[in-house]
N, C-alpha and C positions, 0 to 999 in steps of 0.2 A: 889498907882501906879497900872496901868493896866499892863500886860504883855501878858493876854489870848485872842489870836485875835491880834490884833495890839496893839502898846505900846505907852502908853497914859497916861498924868497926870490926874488926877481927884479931881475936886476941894471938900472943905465940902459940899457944897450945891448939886455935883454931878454933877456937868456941866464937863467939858473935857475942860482943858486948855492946849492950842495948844500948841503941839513944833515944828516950821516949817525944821528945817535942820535935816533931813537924819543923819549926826554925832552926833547931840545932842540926837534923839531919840533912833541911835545906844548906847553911851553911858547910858541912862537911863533904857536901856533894859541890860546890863550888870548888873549895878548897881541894879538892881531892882530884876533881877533874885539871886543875891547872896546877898541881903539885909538879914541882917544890916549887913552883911561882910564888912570889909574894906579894898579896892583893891588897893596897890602901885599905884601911878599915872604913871610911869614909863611902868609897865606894860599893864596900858589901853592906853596910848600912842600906845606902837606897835601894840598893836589889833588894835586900830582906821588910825594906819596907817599917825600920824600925830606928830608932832615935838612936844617938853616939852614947847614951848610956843605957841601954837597952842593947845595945850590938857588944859593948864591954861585958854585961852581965853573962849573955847564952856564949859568952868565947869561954869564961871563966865557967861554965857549967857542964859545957864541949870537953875542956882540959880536961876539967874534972873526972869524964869518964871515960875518955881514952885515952889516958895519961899524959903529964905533964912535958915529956919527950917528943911526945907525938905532933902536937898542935906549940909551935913558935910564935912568940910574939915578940917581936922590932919595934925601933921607930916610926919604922916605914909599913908597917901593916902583919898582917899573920901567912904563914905558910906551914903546910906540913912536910913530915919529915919522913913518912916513912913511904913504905914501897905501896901502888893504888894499883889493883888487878888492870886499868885500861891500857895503864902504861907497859904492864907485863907484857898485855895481847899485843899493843902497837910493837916493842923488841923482837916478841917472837915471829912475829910475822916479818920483818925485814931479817933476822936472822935466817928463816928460813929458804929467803930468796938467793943471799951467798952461801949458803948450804951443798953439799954433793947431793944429800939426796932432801931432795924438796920437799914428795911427797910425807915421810915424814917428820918433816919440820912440822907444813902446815898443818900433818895433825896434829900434832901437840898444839901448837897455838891453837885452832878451833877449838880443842878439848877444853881450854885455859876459857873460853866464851862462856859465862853463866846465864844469860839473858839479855834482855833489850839495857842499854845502857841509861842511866838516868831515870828508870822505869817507871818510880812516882811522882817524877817532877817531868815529865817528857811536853805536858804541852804550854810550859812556860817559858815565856822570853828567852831569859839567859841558858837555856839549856837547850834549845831549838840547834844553836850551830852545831854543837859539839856530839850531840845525837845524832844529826846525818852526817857528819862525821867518821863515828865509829862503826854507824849501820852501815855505810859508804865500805868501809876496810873492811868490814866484816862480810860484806856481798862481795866484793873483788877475793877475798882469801876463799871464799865457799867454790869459788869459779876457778882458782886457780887451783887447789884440791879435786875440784873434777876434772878436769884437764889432765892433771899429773891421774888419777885414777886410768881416765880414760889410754894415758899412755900405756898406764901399767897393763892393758887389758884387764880391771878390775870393773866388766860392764853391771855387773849387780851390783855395787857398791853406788858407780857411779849415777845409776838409774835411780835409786832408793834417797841418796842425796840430793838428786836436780828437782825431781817430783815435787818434794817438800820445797825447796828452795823458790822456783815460780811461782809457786801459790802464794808466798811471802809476798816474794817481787814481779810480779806478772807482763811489768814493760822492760824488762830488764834484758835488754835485744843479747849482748852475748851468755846469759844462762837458758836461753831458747835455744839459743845453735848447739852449746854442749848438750843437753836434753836431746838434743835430734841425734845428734852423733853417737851419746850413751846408746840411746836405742837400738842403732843402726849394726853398733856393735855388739849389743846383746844378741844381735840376730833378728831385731824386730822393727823390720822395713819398714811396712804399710803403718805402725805404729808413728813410726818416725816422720812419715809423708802427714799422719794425720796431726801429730803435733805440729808440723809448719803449718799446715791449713787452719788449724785451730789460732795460733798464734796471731794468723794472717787475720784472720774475721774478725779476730780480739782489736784489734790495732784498728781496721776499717771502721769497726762500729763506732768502738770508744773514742780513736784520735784521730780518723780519717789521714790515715795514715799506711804506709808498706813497712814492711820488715826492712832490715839493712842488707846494703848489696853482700854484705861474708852472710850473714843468713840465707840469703837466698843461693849464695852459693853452695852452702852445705848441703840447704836441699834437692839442690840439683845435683849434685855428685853423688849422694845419698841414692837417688831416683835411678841414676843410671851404674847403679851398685857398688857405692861403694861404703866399705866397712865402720867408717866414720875414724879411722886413727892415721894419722899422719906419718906415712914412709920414712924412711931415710933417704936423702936424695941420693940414686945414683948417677952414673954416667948415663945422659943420653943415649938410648939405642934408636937408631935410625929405623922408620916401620917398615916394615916390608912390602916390597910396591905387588901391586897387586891389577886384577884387568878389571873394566868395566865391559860388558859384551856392546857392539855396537847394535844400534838400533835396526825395526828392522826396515827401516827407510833403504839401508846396506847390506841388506840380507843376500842379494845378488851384486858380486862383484862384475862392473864393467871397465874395461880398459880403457884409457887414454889414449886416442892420438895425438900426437905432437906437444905442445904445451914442455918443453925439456927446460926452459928455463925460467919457465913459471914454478914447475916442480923443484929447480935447483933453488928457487928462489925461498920458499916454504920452507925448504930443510934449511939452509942457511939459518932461519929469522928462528926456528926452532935449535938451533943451537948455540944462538946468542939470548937464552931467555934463563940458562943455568947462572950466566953471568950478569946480566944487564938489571932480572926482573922482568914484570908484562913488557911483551912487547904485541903488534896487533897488526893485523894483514886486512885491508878492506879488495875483494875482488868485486871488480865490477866488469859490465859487458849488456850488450842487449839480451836477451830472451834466447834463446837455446844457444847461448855461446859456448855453453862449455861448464859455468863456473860448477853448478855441480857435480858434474863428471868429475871435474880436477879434484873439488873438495872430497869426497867420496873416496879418491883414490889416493889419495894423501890420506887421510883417515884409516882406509887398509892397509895402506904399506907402513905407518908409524904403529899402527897395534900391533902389527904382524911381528915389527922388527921389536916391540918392548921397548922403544927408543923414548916412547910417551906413553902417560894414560890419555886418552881420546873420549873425548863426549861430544855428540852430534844431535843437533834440532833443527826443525827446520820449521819456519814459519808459516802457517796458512791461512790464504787469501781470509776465512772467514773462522780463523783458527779461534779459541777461548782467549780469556783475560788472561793476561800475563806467560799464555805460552811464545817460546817452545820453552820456557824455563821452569815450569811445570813439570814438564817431561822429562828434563835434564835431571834434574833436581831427584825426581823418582828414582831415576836409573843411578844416582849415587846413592841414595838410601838404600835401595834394595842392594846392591852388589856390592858397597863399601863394606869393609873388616865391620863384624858389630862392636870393636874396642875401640874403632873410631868413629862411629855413630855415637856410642855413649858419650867419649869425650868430647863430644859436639855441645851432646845434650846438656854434661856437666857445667861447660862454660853459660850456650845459648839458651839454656830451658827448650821449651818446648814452642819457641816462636818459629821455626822452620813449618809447622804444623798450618803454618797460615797460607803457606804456599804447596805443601805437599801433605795433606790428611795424613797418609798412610807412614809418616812417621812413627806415632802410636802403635801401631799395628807391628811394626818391627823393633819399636822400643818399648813395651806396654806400660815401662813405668816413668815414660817421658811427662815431664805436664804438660798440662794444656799452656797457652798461650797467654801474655798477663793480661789484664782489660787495659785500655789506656786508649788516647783519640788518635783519630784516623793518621795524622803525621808521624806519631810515637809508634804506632803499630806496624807502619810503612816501612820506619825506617829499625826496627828489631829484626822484622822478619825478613828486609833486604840484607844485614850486617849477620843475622843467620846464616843464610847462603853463603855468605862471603867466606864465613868462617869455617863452611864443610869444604868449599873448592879449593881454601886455602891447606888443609887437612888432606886433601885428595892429591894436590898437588908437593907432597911434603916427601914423600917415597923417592919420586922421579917427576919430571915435568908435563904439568898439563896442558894440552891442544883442549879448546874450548871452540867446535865448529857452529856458526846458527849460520842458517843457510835462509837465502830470501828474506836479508831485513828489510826490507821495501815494504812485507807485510804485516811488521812487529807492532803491535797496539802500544797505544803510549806510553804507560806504564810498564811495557815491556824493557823499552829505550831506557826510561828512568831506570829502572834495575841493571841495565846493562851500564848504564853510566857510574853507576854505583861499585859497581861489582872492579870497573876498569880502574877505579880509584881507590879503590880497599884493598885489590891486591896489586896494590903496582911497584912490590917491592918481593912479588911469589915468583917463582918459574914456571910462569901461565902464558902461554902462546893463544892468544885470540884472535882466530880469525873468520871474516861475517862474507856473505856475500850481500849483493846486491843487483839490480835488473836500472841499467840506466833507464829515468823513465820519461815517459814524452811529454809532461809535464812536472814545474818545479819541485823540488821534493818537502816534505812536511816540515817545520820548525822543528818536530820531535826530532825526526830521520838527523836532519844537519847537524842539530846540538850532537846528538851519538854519535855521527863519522867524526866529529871534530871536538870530541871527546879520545877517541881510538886516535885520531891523528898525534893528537898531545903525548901517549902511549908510545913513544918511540914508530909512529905508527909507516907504513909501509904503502901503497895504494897498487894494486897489480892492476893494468887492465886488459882485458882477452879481445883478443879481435878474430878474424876470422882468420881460418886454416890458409896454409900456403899450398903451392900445389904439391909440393911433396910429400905434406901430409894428406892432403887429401886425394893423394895418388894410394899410401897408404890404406887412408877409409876404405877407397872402392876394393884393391885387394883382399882388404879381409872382409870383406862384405858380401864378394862376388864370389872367391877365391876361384877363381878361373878368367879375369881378365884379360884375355890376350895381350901382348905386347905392345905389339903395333896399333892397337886401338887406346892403348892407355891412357898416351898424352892426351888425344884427340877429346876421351870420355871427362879428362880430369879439367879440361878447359871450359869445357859445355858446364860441368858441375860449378868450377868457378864463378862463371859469368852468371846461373841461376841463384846460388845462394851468396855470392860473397864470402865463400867460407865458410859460413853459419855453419857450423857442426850438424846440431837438429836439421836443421832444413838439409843440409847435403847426406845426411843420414839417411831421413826420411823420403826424401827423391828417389836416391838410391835403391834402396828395399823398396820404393814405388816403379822401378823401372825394372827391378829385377822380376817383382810378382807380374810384370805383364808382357816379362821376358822381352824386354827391348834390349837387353843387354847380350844378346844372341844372335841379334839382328844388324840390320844398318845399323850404325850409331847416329847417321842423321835423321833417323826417324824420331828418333828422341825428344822430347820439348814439343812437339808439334800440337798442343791440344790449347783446345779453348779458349780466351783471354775470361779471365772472370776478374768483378771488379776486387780492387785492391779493400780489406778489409781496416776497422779502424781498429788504429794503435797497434795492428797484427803488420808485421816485415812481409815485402812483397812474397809472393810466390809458397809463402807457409798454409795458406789456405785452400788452396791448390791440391796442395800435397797431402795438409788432412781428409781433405772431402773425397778426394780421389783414394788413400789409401781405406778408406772406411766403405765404401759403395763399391769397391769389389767386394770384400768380404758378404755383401747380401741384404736386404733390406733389412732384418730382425735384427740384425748388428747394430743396422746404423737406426734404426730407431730404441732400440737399449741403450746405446752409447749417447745417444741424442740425451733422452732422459736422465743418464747419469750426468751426463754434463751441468745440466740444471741444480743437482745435489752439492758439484762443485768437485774439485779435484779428486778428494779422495770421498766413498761414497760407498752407504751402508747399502750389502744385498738385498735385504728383506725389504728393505723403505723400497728399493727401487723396482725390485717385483712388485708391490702395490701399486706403482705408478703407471705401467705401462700394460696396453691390452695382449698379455701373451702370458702362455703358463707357466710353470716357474721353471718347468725343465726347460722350456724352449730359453727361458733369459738364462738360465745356466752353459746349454749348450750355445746360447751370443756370448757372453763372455770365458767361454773359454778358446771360441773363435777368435775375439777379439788380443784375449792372454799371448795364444799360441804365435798370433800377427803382430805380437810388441806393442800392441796399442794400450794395453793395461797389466797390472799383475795383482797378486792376491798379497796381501798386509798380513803379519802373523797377529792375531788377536779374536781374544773371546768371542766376540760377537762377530762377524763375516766381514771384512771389508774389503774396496779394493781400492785402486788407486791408478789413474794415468800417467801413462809414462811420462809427461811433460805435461805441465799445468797449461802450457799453449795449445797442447792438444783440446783439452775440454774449450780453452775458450776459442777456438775455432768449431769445434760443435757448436757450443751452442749458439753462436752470431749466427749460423745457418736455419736457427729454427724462425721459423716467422711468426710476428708479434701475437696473433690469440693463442698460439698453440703452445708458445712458450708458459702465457699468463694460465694455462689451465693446466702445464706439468707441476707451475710452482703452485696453485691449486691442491692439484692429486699429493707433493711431497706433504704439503702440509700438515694434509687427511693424512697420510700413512706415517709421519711424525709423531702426529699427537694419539694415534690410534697404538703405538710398541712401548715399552714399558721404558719409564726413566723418562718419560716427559717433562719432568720437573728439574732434569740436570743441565747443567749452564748451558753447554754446548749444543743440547738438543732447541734449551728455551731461545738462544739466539739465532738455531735456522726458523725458527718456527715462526719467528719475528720476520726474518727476510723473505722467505718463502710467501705469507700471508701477505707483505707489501707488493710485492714482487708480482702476487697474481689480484692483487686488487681488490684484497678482503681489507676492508677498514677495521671490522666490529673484529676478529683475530689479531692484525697488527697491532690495536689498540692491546689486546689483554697480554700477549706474546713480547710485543716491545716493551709496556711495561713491567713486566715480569724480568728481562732480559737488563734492563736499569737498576730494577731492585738488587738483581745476582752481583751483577758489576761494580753498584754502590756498596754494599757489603762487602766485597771482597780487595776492596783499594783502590778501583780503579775508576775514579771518579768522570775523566776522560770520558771512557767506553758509557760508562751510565747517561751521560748528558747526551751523547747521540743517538741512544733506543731512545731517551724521552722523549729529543723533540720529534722523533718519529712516531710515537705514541701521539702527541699533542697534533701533530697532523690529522690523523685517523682521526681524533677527536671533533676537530672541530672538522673532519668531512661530514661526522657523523650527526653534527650540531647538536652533540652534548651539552647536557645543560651548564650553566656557569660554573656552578659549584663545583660541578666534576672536575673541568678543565682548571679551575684553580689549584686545586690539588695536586694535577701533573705541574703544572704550574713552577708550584714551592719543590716538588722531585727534581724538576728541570735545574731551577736556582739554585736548589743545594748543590746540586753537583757542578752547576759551573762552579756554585762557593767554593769548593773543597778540591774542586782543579785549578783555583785560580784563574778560572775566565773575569775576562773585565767585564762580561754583557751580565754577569749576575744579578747586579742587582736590579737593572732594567726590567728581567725577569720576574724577581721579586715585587718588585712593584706592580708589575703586571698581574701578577697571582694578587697580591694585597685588591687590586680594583679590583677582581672581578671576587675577591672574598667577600669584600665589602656588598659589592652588589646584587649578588646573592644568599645574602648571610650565613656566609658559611666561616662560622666562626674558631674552627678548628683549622682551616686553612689559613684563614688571618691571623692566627698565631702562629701558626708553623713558619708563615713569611716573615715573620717579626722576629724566630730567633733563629732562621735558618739564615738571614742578615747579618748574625750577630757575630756568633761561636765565640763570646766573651770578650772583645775588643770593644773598645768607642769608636766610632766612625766618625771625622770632621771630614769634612771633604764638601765642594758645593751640592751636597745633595742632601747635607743634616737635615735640612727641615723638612725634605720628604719622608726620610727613614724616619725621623722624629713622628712624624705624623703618622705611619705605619706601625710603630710602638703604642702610641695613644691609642689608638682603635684596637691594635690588641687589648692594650691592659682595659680597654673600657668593656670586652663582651665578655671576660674572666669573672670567671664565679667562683667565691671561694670553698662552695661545698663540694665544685664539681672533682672527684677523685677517680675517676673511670680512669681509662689508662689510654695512651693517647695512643692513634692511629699510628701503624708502620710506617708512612712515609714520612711522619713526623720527625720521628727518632734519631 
């Protein structure tokens, strides 16, 4: 009996003996599907819809024409007897699976497939199960036939079969992934990429929906090339470790004085991280103790020796979002193996991209990044990262340096907290510095040490040099110390810095340029009292302003200006800034270069950088209050005047600069801009503190209501999305002054910038309640314009 396609008797010789009634072929299609069962006649009565002698009659007219043999009748009802093509296909296809060779098994069996089962009766009742049924087995064998294809490397075969096959079944999640892989195999990549993509829109539109995580892994291994056929597993081979170049933060190697058992301490903690897993180093100390010198040289002598891969960042005072991990993150894409970049991408897709662009650019067939809300996206592109340092760290063990986390944005800390927990089971040595500082330290900052401390974690603290080291300093500093003056020199140095490295450094090369070190030695110290500076350690202020005003006044007014830019600081901004030509500021800073006061940054565009961030901020506490507010002025003009005005790091001096010198109508446009970049990019923290710096300007500038409701709802959303508690006070704020103004597009931004999809009970429902009603009541249902950016 046929049943595949239409249903049909079949004689021995193969010929097709006819059943002309509609009822009798109804009935042979029951019987045939449930052969050799034997079905009460009673019950194919009612299926057929016809009386207990009316269902006697077509069984006796059944017999009749495909013989008496064929078609059984019992007490207990009819069954047939002979062999039914479905039952063929279901044997062959289980034969084939305990078969040697599969593939052709399951061609025979598919061969054996003549059509849709049940073909004329498919949208009736009792023939619904057993139809998706057979189409069920018959989709699962089409997929296991490309599979085995696709083993065979038979990519034309396999290609020609899946095509047809989706068209059939189009949600049919594993015949899309063999499809991607046929291709892939074929040789046709982008082919393969655009069938995921296709697949993908297919599913969003019709079932808002993603493809399955083995799909999207196909794609991604696909993307970062690979051939779509499944290896043979071999032995692990261990990758080959390999260097990352250090930054050029270390571009000049400087020596350590003393510090022997803070250095033995580091090596130690990196030799227990082969066995232990993360472990974590926090150094701390005041402002030029030392800690990046140590760091720095600990970073040299571990690359040097291969003992570790080493990655170094360092944090700036008015650094970007989520650096130095930005920067880290770059220097592993660029210089890591590209077979473990692609393995990256394989696993992660292309969520690294959210933190580092220029993965594209050295993966070109990485994807982009999935759409999904700000938490889900936070937390991809954080367990991205995890998953290259873990990758990085796989060869030989990783030193992970960030240097000045005092200055790390909050979002930074979250990453770092993330990252201390994702691998705390790699051979990752992290260690951070820190600046004790003379007020309590941030929520953020605590959570992250006391995140690191749970890490097996370590806490070094530097204090100031002993005299023996700092007998050391002045020798190799002077390198002509007399003897007999040594002690003498190293006790005076004592008693001025306490040690302080910087500050006994900086004395030093200050007593040496004025050649006191040649003279009495009591002459030494003898100069001016100047008052003590804030938050600046005695005697460091001193020592900048004195070392900077030898050098000559062009210096110290260059270096003044550059102080204002902040630590490190673009050439060209800062020749716009100051009344002098640009060779004269070239020849001040290579006065200042040659005098240790700055050095040149290796990068495209000019930069330079102060030897010690305490350097700048003693410049600039020197400059007196108008003159300071018209350099932050001048940088602002020469910011927005060079190209790349619109990039993160430019928009957020541009914001500080223009507060800074007391432009409302700029901080207004510059802060807000500096919100938007920040809120886009995760850091919802950094966005709520441009706004309410924006919302300041504002109302200096007594903008009108509407406006400020606007920053308003920017403000609330980002406290929303940082989890500030002051949000919705916010919001409300914004909702009054929407209201009051009618500005109806900010009274709905407040209404679902409130929301992000939860109920709110709390004692404040029947405000929010009441900030929803005034939404839904200014909504218009033709209005289809697209709503404002900061809505979004």
């Amino acid at each position: 009996m046929r049943v595949l396609g239409g249903v049909d008797a079949v004689a021995v010789d193969g010929s097709v003996i006819g059943v002309p009634s509609a009822t009798q072929r109804r009935l042979l299609g029951v019987l045939a599907i449930q052969a050799p069962r034997r079905i009460r006649g009673e019950w194919l009565a009612d299926l057929l819809g016809i009386s207990p002698g009316a269902m006697r009659t077509t069984v006796a007219r059944l017999r009749a024409a495909i013989g008496p043999d064929a078609l059984v009748t019992a007490s207990t009802g009819y069954s047939l007897t002979c062999d039914v093509d479905a039952s063929r296909f279901c044997r062959a296809i289980a034969d084939a699976e305990d078969s040697d060779s599969a593939l052709a098994g399951l061609e025979a069996a598919l061969a054996s497939w003549t059509g849709s089962p049940l073909e004329e009766f498919d949208g009736e009742e009792w023939a619904r199960g057993d139809v998706l049924r057979l189409t069920e087995l018959h989709a699962g064998a089409v997929d296991d036939y490309a599979e085995a294809l696709i083993a065979a490397h038979r990519a034309v075969d396999a290609v020609a079969l899946l095509e047809s096959h989706v068209v059939q079944h189009p949600y049919r999640d594993r015949s899309r992934g063999l499809a991607i892989r046929a291709l892939a195999l074929a040789g046709r990549q982008a082919d393969a990429l655009r069938a995921f993509h296709t697949y993908r829109a297919l599913l969003a539109e019709e079932l808002g929906t993603e493809p399955s995580p083995e799909v999207v892994r196909i794609e991604r291994r696909v993307a970062s090339g690979w051939n779509g056929t499944e290896h043979e597993r071999e032995a692990p081979v261990p990758p080959a470790a390999f260097d990352i170049p250090l930054p050029a933060a270390l571009a000049h190697r400087v020596g350590v004085v003393g510090r022997t058992a803070e250095r033995a301490a580091l090596r130690a903690e990196l030799e227990l991280v082969a066995t232990t897993g993360l472990r974590a180093v926090v150094v701390g100390g005041e402002p030029g103790i030392g800690k990046t010198t140590l760091l720095a040289e600990f970073a040299w002598s571990v690359s040097a020796s291969g003992d570790a891969t080493v990655l170094y960042g360092d944090c700036a005072e008015t650094g970007g979002t989520l650096e130095p991990f930005r920067t880290v993150l770059a220097a592993c894409v660029e210089h890591a193996p590209l077979a473990l970049v692609a393995d990256h991408v394989a696993r992660c897709g292309g969520e690294l991209a959210r933190l580092y662009p220029g993965l594209s650019t050295r993966l070109p067939t990485a994807p982009p990044p999935t759409g999904s809300d700000d938490a889900t996206a936070r937390f991809l592109a954080f367990d991205a990262a995890a998953d290259l340092l873990r990758r990085i760290a796989s060869p030989r063990p990783l030193v992970l340096i960030i240097d000045d986390l005092q200055w790390a944005e909050p979002t930074a800390l979250v990453l770092l907290r993330h990252l201390t927990a994702a691998l705390a089971d790699a051979p990752v040595l992290v260690i951070v510095s820190r600046r004790n500082p003379g007020a309590a330290a941030s929520d953020d900052l605590r959570s992250a040490l006391a995140e690191l401390g749970r890490s097996d974690g370590r806490f070094l603290e530097l204090g100031g040099l002993d005299e023996a080291d700092l007998a050391e300093l002045v020798v190799a500093a002077t390198r002509a110390a007399p003897d007999s003056e040594l002690r003498r020199l190293v006790a005076r140095l004592r008693e001025e810095t306490a040690g302080n490295p910087l500050f006994a450094s900086q004395l030093v090369r200050h007593w040496n340029d004025l050649g006191c070190l040649d003279r009495d030695q009591s002459e030494v110290g003898n100069r001016a009292a100047v008052p003590e500076m804030e938050a600046m350690p005695v005697g460091l202020r001193e020592v900048v302003w004195s070392r900077v005003h030898t050098l000559g006044d062009d210096v110290t007014g260059v270096l003044s200006a550059a102080s204002v830019l902040g630590t490190d600081f673009p050439v060209d901004v800062l020749v716009d800034m100051v009344d002098l030509e640009e060779g004269a500021v070239a020849q001040a800073l290579n006065t200042a270069t040659a005098a240790g006061l700055t050095r040149a940054l290796r990068s495209v565009r000019r930069r330079m950088r102060f030897v010690h961030a305490l350097v700048a901020t003693a410049l600039y506490s020197e400059i007196a209050p108008a003159t300071r507010a018209r350099l932050h002025e001048r940088a602002a003009q020469a910011l927005s005047q060079h190209d790349g005005v619109d990039a993160a790091d430019v928009v957020v001096h541009l914001a500080r600069h223009s507060a800074l010198a007391g432009r409302p109508a700029d901080t207004l446009r510059w802060a807000t801009a500096a919100g938007d970049h920040a809120r886009a990019h995760l850091a919802p923290t950094e966005a709520a503190r441009h706004y309410a710096i924006a919302l300041e300007a504002a109302e200096a500038l007594h903008r009108p209501e509407a406006e400020r409701a606007e920053l308003l709802v920017r403000l609330g959303d980002a406290q929303h999305r940082g989890g500030n508690p002051d949000a919705f006070g916010t919001l409300a704020k914004a909702a009054h002054l929407a209201r009051r103004s009618d500005n109806a597009a900010a009274l709905i931004g407040a209404a679902l910038a409130g929301d992000r999809g939860f109920m709110r009970i709390d004692n404040r429902s029947s405000e929010y309640l009441g900030i929803l009603e005034a939404a839904a009541a200014v909504i218009r249902a033709d209005d289809v314009s697209a709503p404002p950016p900061w809505w979004t």
